[in-house]
C-alpha positions in Angstrom: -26.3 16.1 -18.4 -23.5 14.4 -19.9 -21.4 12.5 -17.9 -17.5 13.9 -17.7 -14.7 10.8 -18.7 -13.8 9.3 -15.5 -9.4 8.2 -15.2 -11.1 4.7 -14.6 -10.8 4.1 -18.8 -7.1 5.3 -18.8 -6.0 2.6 -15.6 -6.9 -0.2 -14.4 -5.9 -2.4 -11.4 -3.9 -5.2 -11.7 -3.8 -7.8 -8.5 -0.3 -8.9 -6.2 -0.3 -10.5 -3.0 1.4 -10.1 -0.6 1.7 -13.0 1.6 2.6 -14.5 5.2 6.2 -16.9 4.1 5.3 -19.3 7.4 1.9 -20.7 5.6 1.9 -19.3 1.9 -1.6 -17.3 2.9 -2.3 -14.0 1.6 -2.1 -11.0 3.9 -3.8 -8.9 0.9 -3.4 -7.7 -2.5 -2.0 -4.6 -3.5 -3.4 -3.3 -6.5 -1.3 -1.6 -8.9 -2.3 0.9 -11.9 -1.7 0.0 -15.6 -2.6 2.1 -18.1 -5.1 0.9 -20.6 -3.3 2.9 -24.0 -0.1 2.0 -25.5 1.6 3.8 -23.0 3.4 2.0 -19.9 2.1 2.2 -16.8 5.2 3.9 -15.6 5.0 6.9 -18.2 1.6 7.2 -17.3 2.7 7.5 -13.7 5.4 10.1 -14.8 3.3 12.1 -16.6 0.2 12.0 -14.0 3.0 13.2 -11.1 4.8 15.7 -13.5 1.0 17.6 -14.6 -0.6 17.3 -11.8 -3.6 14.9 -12.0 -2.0 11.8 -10.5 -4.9 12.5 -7.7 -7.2 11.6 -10.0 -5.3 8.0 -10.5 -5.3 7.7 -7.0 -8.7 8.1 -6.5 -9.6 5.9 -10.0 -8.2 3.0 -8.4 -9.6 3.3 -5.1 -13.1 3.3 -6.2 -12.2 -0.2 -8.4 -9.9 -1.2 -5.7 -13.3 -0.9 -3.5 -15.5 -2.1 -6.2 -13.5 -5.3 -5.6 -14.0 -5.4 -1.6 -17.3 -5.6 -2.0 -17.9 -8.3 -4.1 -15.0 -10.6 -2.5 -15.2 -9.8 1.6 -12.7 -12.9 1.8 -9.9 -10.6 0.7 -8.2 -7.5 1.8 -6.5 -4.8 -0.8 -4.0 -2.2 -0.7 -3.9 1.1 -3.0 -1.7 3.7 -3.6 -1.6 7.2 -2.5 1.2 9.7 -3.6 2.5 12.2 -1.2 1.8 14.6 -4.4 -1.7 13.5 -3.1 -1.5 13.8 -0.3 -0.1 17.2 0.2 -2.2 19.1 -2.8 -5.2 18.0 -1.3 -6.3 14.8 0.8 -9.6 16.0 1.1 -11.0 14.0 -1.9 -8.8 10.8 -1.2 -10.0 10.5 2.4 -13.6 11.5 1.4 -13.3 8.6 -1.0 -12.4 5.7 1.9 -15.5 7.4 3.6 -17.5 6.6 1.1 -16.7 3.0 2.0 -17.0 2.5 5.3 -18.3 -1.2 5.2 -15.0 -2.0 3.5 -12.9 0.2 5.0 -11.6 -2.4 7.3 -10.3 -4.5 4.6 -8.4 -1.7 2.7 -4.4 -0.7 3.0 -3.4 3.1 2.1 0.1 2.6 0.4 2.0 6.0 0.9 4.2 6.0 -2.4 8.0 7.5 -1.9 8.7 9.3 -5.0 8.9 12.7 -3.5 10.0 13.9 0.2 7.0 14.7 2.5 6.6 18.7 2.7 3.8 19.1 5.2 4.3 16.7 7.8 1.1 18.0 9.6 -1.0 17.2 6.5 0.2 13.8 6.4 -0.4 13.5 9.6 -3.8 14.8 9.1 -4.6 12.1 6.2 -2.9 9.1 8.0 -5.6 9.9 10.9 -8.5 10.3 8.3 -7.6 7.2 6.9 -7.3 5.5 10.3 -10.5 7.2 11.4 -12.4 5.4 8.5 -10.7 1.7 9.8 -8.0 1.3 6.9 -4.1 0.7 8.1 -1.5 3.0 6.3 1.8 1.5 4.7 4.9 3.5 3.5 5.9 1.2 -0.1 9.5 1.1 -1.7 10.9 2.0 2.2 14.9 2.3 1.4 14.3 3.1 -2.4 12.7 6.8 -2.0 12.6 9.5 -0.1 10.8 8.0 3.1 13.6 7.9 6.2 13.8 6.2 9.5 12.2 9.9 10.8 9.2 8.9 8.8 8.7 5.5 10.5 9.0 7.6 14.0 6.6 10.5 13.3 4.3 9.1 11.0 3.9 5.1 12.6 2.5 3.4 9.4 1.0 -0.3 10.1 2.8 -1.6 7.4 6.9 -0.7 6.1 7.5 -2.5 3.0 11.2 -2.5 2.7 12.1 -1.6 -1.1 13.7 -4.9 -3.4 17.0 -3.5 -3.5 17.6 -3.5 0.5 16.9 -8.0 0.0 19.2 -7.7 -3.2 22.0 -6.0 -1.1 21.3 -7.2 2.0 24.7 -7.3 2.6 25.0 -3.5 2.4 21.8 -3.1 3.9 21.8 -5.2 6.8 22.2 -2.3 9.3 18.9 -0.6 7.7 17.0 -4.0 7.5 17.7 -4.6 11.2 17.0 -1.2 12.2 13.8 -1.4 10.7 13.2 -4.4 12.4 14.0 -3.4 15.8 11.5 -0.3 15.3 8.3 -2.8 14.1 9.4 -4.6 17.5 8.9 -1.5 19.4 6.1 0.1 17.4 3.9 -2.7 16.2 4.4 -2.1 12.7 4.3 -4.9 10.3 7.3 -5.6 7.6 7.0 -6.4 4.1 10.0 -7.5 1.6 9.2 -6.8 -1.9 11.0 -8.3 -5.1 11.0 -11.5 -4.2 12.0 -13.6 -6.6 13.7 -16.3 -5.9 13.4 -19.5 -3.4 16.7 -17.6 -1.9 15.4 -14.3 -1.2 12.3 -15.9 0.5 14.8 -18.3 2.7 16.8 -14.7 3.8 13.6 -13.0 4.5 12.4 -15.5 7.0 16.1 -16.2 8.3 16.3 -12.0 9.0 12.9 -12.7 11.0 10.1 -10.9 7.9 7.7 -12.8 7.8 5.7 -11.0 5.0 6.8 -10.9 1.2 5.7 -10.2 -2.2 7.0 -10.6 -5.4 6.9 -12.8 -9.0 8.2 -16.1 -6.7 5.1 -15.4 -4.4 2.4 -14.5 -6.7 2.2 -13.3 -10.2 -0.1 -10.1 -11.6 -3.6 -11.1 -11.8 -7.0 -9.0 -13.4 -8.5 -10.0 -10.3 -7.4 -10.9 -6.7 -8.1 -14.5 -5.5 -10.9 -14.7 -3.1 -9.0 -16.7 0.1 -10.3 -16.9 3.7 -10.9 -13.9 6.2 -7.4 -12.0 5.8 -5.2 -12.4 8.7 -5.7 -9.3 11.3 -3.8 -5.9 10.9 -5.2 -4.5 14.5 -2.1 -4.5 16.4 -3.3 -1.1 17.9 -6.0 0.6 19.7 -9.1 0.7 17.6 -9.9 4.5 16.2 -12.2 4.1 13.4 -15.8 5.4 13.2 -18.4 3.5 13.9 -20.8 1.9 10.4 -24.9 1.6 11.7 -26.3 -1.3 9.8 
């Protein structure tokens, strides 16, 4: 039987870390789609989100992203999930983590912000697939989108990543910033600044008390993330995953 074309030939991953500012180690490595035509990555984006198959992106780079974890078990990476996704029909996506239980622990579900979330309860439901299956859950682009300070209450990712334009302005953000801040204190959450660029930016970060960044300053795109030690550990809560027999 012939063999249907998979979204794997129209995007590929492309490597980021994102690392800890105290000792310059990476936390993991998000891996972002790029499309393999002559079109950006962000039309491709556009147009998967505007007709309806941006699932199928989503689940393309989750089998590379997991392709990857288990060559390299020295690393951790994080993938993208849209709330289109996500509310259409998680089904798939959290089938797809399944499939991977032995690397499960080493993957990040990055809940994108481009539209508002519908159907809390199937978030909900996906978050706890994910989690079931030993991958952490992070909201990207928090403060650039439609994710709110609700979100970070109902939904309690592991991971916020607080959208470039919150360090750029941090004057006119500072309430925001230390608001999140005070809610990763009292939920365990970890928080991310993205966009950093500058030796500046990554002084602020640490002076505001983030101790996780990513951006051009911290580590440029790469075809394939560098193998480091054991990541750092994300288990700041109570262990739910399923159990993997060897």
């Amino acid at each position: 039987m012939k063999r249907q074309p998979s979204m794997a030939l129209a995007v590929v991953p492309v490597f980021q870390p994102v690392i800890d500012l105290l000792n310059g180690e990476a936390l993991y490595f998000e891996a972002l789609a790029r499309s393999t035509s002559k079109r950006s990555h962000g039309e491709l984006l556009s147009f998967a989100e505007t007709y309806g198959f941006i699932e199928l992106v989503d689940l393309a780079m989750l089998d590379q992203a997991t392709e990857f974890l288990a060559r390299s078990p020295g690393i951790r990476i994080g993938v993208n999930a849209s709330v289109s996704t996500i509310e259409r029909n998680c089904g798939p996506l959290v089938a797809a983590v399944f499939m991977h239980l032995q690397e499960a622990d080493r993957l990040v579900v990055e809940i994108t912000e481009s539209i508002a979330v519908t159907n809390p309860r199937v978030v909900h439901s996906f978050i706890a697939g994910v989690r079931a299956a030993g991958a952490k859950v992070a909201f990207d682009d928090f403060g650039d989108g439609c994710f709110s300070f609700e979100d970070i209450v109902r939904f309690n990712p592991d991971i916020v990543k607080l959208a470039g334009v919150m360090l750029g302005r941090r004057s006119e953000y500072s309430r925001d910033i230390s608001r999140v801040l005070a809610l990763a204190e009292g939920q365990g959450f970890i928080v991310v600044a993205e966009n950093i660029d500058t030796e500046e930016k990554r002084q602020a970060c640490i002076d505001m008390g983030i101790r996780y960044g990513q951006g051009f300053l911290l580590g440029e795109l790469a075809s394939t993330p560098i193998r480091t030690t054991a990541p750092a550990s994300l288990d700041t809560r109570r262990d739910t995953r399923v159990s993997v027999k060897s």
